[in-house]
C-alpha positions in Angstrom: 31.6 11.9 -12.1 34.6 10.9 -13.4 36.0 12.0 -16.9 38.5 12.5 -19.2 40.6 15.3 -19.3 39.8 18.2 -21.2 42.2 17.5 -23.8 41.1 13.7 -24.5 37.2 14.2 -23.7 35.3 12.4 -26.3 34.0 15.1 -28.3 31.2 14.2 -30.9 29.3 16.5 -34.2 25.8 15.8 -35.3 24.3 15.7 -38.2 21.8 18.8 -38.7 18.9 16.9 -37.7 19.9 15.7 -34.7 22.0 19.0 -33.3 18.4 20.2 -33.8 16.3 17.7 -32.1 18.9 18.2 -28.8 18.7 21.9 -28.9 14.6 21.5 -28.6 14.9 19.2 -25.7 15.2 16.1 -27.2 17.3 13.6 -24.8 18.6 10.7 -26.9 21.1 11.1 -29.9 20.8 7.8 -31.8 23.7 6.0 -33.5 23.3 6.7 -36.5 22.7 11.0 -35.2 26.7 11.1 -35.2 28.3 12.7 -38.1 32.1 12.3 -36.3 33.8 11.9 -33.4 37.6 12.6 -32.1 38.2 8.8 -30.8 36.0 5.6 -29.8 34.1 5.5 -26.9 33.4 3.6 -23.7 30.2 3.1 -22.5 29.8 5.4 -19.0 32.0 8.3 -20.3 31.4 12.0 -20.6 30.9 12.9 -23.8 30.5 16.5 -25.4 28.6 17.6 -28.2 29.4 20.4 -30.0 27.8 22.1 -33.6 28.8 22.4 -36.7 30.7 26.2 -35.8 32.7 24.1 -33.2 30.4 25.5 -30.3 29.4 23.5 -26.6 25.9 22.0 -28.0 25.7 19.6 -24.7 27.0 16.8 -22.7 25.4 12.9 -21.5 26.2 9.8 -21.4 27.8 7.3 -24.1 26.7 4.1 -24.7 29.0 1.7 -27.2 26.6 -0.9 -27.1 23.4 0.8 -27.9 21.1 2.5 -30.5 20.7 5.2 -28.2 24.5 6.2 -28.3 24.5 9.3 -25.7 22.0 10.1 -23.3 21.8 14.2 -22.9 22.6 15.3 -18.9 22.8 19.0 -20.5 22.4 20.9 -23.0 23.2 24.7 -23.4 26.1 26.9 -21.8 28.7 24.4 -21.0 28.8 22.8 -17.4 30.5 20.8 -14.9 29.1 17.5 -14.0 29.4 16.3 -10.8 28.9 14.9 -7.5 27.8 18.5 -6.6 25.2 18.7 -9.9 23.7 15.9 -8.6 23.0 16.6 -5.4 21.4 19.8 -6.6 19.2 17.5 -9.3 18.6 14.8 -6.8 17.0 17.8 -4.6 15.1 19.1 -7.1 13.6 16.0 -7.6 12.8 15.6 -4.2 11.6 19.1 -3.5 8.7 18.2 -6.2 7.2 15.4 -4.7 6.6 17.3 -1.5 2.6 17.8 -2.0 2.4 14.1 -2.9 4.9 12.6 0.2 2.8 12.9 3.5 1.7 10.8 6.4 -0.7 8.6 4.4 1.3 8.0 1.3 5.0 7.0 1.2 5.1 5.5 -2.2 5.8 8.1 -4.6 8.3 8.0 -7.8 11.6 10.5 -6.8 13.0 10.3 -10.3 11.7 10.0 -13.3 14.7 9.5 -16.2 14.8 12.0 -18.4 12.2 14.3 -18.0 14.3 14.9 -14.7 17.4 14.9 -15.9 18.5 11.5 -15.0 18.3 9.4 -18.4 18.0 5.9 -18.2 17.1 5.8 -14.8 14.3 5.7 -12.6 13.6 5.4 -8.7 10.8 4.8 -6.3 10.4 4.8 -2.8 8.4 2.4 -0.9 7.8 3.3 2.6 11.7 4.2 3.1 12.8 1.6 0.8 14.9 3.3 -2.8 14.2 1.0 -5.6 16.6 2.5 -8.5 16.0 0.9 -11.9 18.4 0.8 -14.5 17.8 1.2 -18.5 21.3 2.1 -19.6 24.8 0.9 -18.5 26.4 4.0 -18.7 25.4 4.8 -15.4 26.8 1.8 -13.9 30.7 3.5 -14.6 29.5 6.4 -12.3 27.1 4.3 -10.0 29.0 4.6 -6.3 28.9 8.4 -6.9 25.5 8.2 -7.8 24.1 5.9 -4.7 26.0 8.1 -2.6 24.4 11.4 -3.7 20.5 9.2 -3.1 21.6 8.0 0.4 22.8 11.7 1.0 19.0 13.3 -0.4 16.6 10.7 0.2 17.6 9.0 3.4 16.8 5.9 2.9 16.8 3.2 5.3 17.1 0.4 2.5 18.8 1.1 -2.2 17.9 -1.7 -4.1 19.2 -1.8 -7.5 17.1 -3.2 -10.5 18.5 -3.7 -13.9 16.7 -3.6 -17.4 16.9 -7.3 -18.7 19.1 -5.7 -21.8 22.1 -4.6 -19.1 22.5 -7.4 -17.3 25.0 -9.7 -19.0 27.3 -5.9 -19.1 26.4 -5.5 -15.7 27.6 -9.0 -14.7 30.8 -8.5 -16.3 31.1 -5.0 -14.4 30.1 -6.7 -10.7 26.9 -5.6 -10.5 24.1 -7.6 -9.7 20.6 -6.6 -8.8 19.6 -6.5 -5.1 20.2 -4.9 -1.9 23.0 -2.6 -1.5 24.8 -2.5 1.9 21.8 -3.9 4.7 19.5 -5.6 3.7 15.4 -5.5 4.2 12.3 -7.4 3.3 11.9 -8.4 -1.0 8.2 -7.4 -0.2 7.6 -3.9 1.4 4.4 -2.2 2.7 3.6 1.0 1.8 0.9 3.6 2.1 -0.7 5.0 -0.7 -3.5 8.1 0.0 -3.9 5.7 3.5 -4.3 2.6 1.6 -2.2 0.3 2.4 0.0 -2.0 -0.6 2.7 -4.4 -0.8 5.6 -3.6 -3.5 7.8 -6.7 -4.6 10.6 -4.6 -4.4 12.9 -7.3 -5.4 11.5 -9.6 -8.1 8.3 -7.8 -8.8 7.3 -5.7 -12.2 9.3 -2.6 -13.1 10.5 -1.7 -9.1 7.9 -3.5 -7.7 4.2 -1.7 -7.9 2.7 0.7 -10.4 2.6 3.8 -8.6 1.9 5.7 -11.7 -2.1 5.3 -11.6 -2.3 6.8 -7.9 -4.0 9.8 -9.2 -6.7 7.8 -11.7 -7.7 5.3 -8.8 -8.8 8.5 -6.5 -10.5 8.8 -9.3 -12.4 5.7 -9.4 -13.2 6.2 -5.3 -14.9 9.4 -5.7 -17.3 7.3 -8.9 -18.0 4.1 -6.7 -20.4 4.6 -4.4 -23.5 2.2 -4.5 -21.8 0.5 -7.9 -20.9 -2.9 -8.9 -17.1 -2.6 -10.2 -15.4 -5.1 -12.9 -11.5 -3.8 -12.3 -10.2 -5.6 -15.8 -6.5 -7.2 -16.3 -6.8 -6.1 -12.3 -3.0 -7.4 -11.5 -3.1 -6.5 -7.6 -6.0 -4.9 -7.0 -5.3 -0.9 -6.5 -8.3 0.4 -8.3 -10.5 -2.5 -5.9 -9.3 -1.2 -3.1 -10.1 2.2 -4.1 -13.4 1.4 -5.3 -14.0 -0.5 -2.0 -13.1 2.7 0.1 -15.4 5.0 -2.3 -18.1 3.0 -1.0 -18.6 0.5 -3.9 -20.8 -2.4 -3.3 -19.0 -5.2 -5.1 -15.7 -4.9 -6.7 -14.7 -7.9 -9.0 -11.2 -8.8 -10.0 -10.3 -10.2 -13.5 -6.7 -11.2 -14.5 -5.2 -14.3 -15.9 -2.6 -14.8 -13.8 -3.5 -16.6 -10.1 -0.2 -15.0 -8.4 -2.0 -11.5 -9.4 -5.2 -12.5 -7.7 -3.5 -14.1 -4.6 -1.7 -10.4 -4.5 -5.3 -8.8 -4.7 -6.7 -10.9 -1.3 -3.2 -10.1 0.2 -3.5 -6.2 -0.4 -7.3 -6.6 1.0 -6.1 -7.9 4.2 -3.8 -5.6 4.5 -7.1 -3.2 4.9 -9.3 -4.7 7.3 -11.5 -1.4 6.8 -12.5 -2.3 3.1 -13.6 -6.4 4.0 -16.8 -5.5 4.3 -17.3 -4.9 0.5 -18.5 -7.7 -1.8 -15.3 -9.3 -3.9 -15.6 -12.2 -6.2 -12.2 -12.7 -8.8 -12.1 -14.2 -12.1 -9.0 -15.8 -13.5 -9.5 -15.9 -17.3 -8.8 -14.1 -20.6 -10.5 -10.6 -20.3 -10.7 -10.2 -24.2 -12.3 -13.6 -24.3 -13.9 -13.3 -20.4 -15.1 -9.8 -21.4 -17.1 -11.0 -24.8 -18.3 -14.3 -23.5 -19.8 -13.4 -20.1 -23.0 -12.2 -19.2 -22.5 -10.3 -16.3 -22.5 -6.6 -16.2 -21.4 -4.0 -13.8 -22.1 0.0 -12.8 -18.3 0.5 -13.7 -15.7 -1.0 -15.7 -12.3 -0.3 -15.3 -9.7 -1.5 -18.5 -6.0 -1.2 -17.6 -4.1 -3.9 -19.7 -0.1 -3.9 -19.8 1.6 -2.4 -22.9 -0.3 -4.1 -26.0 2.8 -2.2 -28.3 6.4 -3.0 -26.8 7.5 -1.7 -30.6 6.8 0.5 -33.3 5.6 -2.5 -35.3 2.8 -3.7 -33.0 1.3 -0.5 -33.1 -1.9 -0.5 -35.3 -2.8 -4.2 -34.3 -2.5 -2.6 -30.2 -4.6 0.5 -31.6 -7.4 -2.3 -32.5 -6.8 -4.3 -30.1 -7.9 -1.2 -27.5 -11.0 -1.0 -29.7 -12.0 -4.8 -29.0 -11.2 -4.7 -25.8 -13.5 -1.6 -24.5 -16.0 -2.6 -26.9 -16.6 -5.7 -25.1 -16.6 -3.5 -21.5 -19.0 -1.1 -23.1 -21.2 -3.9 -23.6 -20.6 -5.6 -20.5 -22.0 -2.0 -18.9 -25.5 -1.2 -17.0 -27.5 1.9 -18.4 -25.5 4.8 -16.9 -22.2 2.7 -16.4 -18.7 4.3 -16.7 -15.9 2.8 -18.6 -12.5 3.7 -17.3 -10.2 2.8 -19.9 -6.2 3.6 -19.9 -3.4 2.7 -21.6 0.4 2.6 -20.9 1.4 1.6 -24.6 4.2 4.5 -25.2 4.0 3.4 -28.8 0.4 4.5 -29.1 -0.5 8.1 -29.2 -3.3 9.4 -27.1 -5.0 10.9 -30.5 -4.9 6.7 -31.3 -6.1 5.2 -27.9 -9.1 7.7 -27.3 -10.0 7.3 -30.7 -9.8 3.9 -30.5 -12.0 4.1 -27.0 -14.4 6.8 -28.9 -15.3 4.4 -31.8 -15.7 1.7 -29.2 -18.8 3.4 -28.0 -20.2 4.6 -31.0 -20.1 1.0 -32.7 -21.5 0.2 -28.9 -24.8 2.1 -30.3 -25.9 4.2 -27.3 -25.8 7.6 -26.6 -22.3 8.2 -24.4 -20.2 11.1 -22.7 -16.7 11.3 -22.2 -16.4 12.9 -18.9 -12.3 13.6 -18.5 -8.7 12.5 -19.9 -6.2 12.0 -17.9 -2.2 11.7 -18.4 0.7 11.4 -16.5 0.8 11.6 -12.6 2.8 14.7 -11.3 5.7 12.2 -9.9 5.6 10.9 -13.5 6.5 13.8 -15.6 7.1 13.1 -19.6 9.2 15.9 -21.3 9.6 14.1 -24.8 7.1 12.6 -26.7 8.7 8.9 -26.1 8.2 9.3 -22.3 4.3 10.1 -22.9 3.1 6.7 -22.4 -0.1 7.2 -19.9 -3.4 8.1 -20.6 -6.4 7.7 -19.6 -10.6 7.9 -20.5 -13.6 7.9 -18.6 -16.8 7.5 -20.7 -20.5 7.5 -19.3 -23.5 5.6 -21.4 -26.1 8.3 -21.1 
């Protein structure tokens, strides 16, 4: 990467609190973290952090624009960043995904922001596709080095780059725009997934185009479906259905509000002839409202809603929220049923979401047992308590 010399490198002190939180791991330093700094900044430069006795403390990436003012690369004894360090990070990043990559799945996360080093920036690969998402425009300064050092590791025959909705406007300015990089390939991709097969809208879809991070909890669901009748709720396209379908399962119903997310469910089926023979029905409604209104019930009941708490503030009304919600799927459930319920709200600790899923099913009024709890996939690492935003529950009624 490209930085200032020595001499002019923006050099920044913390306050105590925050020289702290970095020494412990911690890989944002927030605005209002800075105690002083030699000169302004620009937003994609090197800057070093040093303590209060004038000693190397670490080194990121500076953001003018943003509340999150540096993003920590490395902290420690003092080190050069460069095209070199990140070939050795991208590979390290690679090298772990190698029990996951195989013949029958090439889907996996490579990178995982900052739990990997990489803050601000995460990338998935979709059956030799590189979808590389973008949180922070600081990496946009050093971004030819950075695709060059992916195309060197992963080998990809196709980069996209995907920008947060917050970068966009700077990013416009800078020349970027989101898309293909160099040749060009298909906006939707196929991709294999534990031999299942999926389609990722790599291009306008959610996030970088599928939710790889629930590969490990819809194995899950396979080896629980056999000879049940499965309600996959706020089912988007269909992953734990065709999961359930393979485990044997002898319906599998789909329940979203969005028609594009069912017409993505029939797509993903056909692109399994193996799993048509299973019984499918979908529902487009409200599943709060679908959930407490309907008389149906099922062997199994799967709740995976999008965030409910996108901020701090919406916290306690998302905590209840997951308490109505798996309320009404407990009640929904046959005598010996299973309620999968999981959450991706990063504001929402897991203490607060299986509590809230525990207190479900005693206010449900029968006899239950939680049989596992789940977190983050092994592509999916979370190093800081920010990044911890998966869990998951499984709960039988006894």
């Amino acid at each position: 990467m490209k930085g200032q010399g020595a001499k002019n490198r923006l050099r920044l002190e913390l306050f105590p609190r925050a020289e702290m939180a970095v020494r412990s791991g911690h890989p944002w330093v927030y605005a209002d973290s800075v105690k002083s700094q030699n000169r302004e900044g620009a937003t994609g430069e090197l800057v070093v952090m040093y303590d209060k006795k004038d000693r190397f403390l670490a080194i990121g990436l500076y953001d003018a624009h943003s509340s999150i003012r540096v993003r920590i690369l490395h902290c420690g004894r003092p080190a050069t960043v460069g095209r070199e360090w990140w070939l050795e990070k991208a590979r390290a990043c690679l090298a772990r995904r190698e029990s996951i990559l195989c013949e029958g799945t090439d889907g996996v996360r490579l990178i995982n922001g900052e739990s990997e080093g990489f803050p601000g920036l995460v990338a998935d690969t979709y059956a030799g596709t590189l979808v590389v998402k973008i949180y922070t425009a600081s990496w946009l300064a050093h971004w030819e080095e950075i695709e060059d050092v992916f195309r060197t590791v992963f080998h990809s025959q196709h980069l996209i780059m995907r920008l947060s909705r917050n970068i966009t406007t700077y990013a416009a300015v800078m020349g970027f725009t989101e898309g293909f990089r160099g040749e060009a390939g298909d906006a939707t991709v196929v991709f294999s997934e534990n031999g299942i097969r999926f389609e990722a809208a790599v291009i306008n879809g959610q996030k970088t185009g599928f939710f790889l991070d629930q590969r490990d909890n819809r194995a899950r669901v396979e080896q629980l479906a056999a000879g049940r009748n499965i309600l996959n709720v706020f089912s988007f396209t269909g992953a734990f259905s065709l999961y359930a379908a393979r485990g044997g399962a002898i319906s599998v119903t789909d329940l979203d509000i969005s028609r594009h997310a069912l017409d993505s469910v029939a797509r993903n089926f056909s692109l399994n002839p193996s799993l048509a023979s299973v019984k499918r029905h979908t529902v487009q409604a409200d599943a709060f409202r679908w959930l407490e209104e309907s008389g149906e019930s099922y062997d199994l009941i799967i709740t995976d809603p999008p965030s409910l708490a996108r901020r701090e503030s919406e916290r306690e009304g998302a905590a209840r929220a997951y308490k109505r919600l798996n309320l009404a799927a407990l009640r929904r459930l046959r005598p010996g049923g299973i309620l999968i319920a999981a959450s991706c709200s990063a504001h929402v600790s897991a203490e607060e979401f299986y509590g809230a899923v525990e207190e479900s099913a005693r206010e449900n009024g029968k006899p239950f047992r939680e049989l596992w709890r789940t977190g983050h996939a092994p592509d999916h690492p979370a190093c800081f308590p920010e990044a911890e935003y998966l869990k998951a529950v499984c709960v039988e009624i006894c």
